[in-house]
PyMOL commands that place a pseudoatom at each C-alpha (Angstrom):
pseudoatom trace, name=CA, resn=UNK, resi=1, chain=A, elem=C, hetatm=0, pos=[316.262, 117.123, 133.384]
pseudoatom trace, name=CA, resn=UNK, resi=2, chain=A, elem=C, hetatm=0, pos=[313.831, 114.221, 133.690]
pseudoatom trace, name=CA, resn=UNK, resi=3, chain=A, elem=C, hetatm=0, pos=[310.965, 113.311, 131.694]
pseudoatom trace, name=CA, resn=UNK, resi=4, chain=A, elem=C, hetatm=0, pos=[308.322, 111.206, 132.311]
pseudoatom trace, name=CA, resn=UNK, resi=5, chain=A, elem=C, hetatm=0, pos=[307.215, 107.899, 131.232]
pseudoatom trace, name=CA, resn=UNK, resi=6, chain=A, elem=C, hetatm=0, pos=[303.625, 107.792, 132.232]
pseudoatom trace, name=CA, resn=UNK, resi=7, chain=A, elem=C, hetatm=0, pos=[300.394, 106.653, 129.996]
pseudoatom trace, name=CA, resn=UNK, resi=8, chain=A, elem=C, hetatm=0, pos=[303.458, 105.437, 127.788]
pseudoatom trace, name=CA, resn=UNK, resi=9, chain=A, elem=C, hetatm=0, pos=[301.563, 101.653, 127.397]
pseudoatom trace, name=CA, resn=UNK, resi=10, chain=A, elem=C, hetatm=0, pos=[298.551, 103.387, 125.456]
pseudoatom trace, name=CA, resn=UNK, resi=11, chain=A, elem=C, hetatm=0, pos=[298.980, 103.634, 121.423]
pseudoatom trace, name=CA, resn=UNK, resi=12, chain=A, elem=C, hetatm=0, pos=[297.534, 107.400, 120.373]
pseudoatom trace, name=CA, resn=UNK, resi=13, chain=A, elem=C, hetatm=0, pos=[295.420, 108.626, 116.994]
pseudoatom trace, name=CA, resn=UNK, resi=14, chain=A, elem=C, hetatm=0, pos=[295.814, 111.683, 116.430]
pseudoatom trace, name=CA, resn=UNK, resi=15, chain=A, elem=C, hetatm=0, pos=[294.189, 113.367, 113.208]
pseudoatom trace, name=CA, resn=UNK, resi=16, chain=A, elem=C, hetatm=0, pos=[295.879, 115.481, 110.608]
pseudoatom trace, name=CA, resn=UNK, resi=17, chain=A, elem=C, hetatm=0, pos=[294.874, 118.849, 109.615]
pseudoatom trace, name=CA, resn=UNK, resi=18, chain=A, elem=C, hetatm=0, pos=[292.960, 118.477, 106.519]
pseudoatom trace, name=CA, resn=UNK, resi=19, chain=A, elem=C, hetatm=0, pos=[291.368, 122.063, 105.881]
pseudoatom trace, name=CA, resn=UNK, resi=20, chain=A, elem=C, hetatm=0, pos=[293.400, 124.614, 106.264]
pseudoatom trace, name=CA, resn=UNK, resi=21, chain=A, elem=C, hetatm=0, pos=[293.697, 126.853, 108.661]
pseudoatom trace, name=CA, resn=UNK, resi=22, chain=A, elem=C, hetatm=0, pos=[291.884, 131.127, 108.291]
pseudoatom trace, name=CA, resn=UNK, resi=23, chain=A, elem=C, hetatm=0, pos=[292.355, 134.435, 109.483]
pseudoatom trace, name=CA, resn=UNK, resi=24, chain=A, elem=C, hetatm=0, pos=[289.007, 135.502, 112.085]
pseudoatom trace, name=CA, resn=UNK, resi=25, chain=A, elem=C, hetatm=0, pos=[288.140, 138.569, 110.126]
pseudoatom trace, name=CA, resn=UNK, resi=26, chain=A, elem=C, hetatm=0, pos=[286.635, 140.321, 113.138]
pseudoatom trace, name=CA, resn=UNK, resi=27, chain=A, elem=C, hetatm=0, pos=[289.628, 139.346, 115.845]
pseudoatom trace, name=CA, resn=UNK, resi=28, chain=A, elem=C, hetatm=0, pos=[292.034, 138.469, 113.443]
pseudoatom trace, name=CA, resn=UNK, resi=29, chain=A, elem=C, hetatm=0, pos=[292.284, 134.849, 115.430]
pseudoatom trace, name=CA, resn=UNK, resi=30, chain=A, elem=C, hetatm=0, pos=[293.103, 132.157, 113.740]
pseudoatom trace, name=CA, resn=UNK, resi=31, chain=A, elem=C, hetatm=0, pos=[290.993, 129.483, 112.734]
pseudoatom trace, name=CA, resn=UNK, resi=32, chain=A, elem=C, hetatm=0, pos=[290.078, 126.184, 111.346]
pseudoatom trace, name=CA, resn=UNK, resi=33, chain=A, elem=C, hetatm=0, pos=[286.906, 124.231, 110.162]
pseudoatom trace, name=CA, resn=UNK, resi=34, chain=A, elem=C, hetatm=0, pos=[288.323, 121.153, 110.784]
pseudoatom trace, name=CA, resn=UNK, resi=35, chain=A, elem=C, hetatm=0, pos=[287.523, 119.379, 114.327]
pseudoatom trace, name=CA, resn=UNK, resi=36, chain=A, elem=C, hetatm=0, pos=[289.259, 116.549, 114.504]
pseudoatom trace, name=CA, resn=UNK, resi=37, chain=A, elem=C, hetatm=0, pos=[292.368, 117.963, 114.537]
pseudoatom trace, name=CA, resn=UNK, resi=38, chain=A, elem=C, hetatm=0, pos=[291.055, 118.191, 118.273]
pseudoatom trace, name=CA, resn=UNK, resi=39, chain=A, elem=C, hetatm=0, pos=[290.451, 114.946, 119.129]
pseudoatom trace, name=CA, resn=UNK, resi=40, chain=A, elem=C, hetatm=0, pos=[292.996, 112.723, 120.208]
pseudoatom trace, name=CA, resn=UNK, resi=41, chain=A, elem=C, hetatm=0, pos=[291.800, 108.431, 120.751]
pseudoatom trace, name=CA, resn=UNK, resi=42, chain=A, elem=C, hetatm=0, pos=[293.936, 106.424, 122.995]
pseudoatom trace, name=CA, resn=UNK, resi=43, chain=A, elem=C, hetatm=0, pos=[294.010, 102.617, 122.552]
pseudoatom trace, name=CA, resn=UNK, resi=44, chain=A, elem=C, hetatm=0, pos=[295.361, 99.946, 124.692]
pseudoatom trace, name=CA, resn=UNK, resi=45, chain=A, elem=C, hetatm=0, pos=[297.344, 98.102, 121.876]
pseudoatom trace, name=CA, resn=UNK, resi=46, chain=A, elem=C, hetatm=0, pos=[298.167, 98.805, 118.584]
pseudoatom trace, name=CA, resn=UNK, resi=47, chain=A, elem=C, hetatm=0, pos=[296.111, 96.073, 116.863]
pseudoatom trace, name=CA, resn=UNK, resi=48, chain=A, elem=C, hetatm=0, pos=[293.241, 97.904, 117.997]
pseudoatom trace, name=CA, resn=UNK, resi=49, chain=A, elem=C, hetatm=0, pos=[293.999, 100.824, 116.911]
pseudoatom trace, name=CA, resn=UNK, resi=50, chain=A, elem=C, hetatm=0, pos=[295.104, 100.081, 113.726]
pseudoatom trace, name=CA, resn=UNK, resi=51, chain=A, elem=C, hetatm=0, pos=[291.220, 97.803, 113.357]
pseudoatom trace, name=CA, resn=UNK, resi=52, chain=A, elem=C, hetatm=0, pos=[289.615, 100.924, 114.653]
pseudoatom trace, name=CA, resn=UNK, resi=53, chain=A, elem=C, hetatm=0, pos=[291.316, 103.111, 111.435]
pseudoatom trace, name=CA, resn=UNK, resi=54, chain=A, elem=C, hetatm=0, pos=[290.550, 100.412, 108.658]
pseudoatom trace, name=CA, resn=UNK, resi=55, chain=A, elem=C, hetatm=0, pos=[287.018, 99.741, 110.035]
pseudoatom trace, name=CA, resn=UNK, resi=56, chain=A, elem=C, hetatm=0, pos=[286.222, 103.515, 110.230]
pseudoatom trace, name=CA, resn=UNK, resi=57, chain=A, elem=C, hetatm=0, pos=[287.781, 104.387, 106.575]
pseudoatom trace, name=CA, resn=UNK, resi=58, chain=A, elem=C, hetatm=0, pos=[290.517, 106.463, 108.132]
pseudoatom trace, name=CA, resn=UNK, resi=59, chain=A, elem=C, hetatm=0, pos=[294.013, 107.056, 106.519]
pseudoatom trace, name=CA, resn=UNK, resi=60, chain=A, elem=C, hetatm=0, pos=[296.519, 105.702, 108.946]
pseudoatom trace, name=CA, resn=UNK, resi=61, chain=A, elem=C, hetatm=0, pos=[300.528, 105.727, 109.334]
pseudoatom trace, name=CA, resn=UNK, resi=62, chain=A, elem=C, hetatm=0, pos=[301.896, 103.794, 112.365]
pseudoatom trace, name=CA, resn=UNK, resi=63, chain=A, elem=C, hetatm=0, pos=[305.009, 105.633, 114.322]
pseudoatom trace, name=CA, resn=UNK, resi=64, chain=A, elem=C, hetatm=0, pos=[306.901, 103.314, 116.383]
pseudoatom trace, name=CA, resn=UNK, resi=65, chain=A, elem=C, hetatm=0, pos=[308.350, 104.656, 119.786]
pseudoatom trace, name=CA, resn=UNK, resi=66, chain=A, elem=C, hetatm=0, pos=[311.549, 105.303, 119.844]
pseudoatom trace, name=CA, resn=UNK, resi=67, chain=A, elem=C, hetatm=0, pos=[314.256, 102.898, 121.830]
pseudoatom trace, name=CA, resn=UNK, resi=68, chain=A, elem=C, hetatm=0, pos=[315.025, 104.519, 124.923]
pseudoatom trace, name=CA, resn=UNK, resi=69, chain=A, elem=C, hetatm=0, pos=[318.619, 104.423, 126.036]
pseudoatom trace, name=CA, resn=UNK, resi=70, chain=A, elem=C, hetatm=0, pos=[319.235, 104.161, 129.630]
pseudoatom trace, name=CA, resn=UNK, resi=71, chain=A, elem=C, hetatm=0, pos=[322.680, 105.318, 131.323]
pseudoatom trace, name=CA, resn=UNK, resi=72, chain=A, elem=C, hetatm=0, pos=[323.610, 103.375, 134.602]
pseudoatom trace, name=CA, resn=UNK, resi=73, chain=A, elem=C, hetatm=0, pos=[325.233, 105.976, 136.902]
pseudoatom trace, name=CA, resn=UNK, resi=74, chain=A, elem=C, hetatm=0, pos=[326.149, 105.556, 140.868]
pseudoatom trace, name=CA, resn=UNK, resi=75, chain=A, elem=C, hetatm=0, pos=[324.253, 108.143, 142.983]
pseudoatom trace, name=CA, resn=UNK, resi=76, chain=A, elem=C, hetatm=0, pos=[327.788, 109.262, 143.935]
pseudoatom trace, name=CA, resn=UNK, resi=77, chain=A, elem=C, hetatm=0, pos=[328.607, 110.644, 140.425]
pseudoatom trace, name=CA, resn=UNK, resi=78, chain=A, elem=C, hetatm=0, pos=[326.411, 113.746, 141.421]
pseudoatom trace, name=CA, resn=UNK, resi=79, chain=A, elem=C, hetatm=0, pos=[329.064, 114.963, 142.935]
pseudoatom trace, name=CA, resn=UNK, resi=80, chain=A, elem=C, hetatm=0, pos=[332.042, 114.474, 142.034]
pseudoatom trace, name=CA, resn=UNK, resi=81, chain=A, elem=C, hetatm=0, pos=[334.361, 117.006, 141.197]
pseudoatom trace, name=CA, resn=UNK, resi=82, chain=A, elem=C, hetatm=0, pos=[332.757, 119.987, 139.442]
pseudoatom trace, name=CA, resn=UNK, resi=83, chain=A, elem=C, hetatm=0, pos=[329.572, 118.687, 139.312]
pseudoatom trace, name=CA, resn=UNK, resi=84, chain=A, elem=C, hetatm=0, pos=[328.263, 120.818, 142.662]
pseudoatom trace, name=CA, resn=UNK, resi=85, chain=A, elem=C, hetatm=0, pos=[327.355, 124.729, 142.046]
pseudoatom trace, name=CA, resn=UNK, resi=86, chain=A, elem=C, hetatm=0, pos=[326.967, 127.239, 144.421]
pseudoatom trace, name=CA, resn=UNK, resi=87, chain=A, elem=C, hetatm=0, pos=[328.110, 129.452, 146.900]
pseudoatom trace, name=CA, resn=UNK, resi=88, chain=A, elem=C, hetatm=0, pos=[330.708, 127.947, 149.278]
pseudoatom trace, name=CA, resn=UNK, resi=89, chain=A, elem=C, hetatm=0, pos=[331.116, 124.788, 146.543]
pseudoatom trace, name=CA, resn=UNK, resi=90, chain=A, elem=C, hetatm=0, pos=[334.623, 126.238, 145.274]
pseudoatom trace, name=CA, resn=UNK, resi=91, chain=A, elem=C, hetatm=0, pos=[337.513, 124.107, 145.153]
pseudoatom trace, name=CA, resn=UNK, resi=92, chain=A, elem=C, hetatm=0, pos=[339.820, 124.303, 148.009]
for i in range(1, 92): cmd.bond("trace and resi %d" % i, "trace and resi %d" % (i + 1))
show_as sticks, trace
zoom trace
């Protein structure tokens, strides 16, 4: 499985929920009155994100990304010995 590492240079505010959330009496959907738990603000560094939450009064915690460990593999370990799967891939 791969995952991907793109828009990974931006730093991201999201809000918290601060209302909680209600039962739609008609529907029975849920709801919330609280709209920016919508929005999401993407900044190019984290300086300026961190300025934009102190200038604008807003309650901030800073989550560092996580340190990504890279394996080096050769191209050849995908298949190697019971690695393959499939019809006709049984050992001989």
């Amino acid at each position: 499985m791969q995952s991907g590492r793109g828009k990974v240079k931006v730093w991201c505010l999201d809000f918290d929920l601060s209302a909680g959330r209600g039962i739609e009496p008609l529907m029975g959907w849920t709801s919330a009155t609280d709209m920016r738990q919508e929005l999401s603000l993407n900044f190019p560094s984290r300086e300026e994100a961190v300025a934009y939450c102190e200038r604008n009064g807003i309650d901030y915690r800073v989550r560092e990304p996580k340190k990504r460990q890279v394996r080096i593999r050769p191209y050849a370990d995908n298949f190697g010995p019971g690695t393959v799967r499939g019809p006709g891939t049984e050992p001989l």
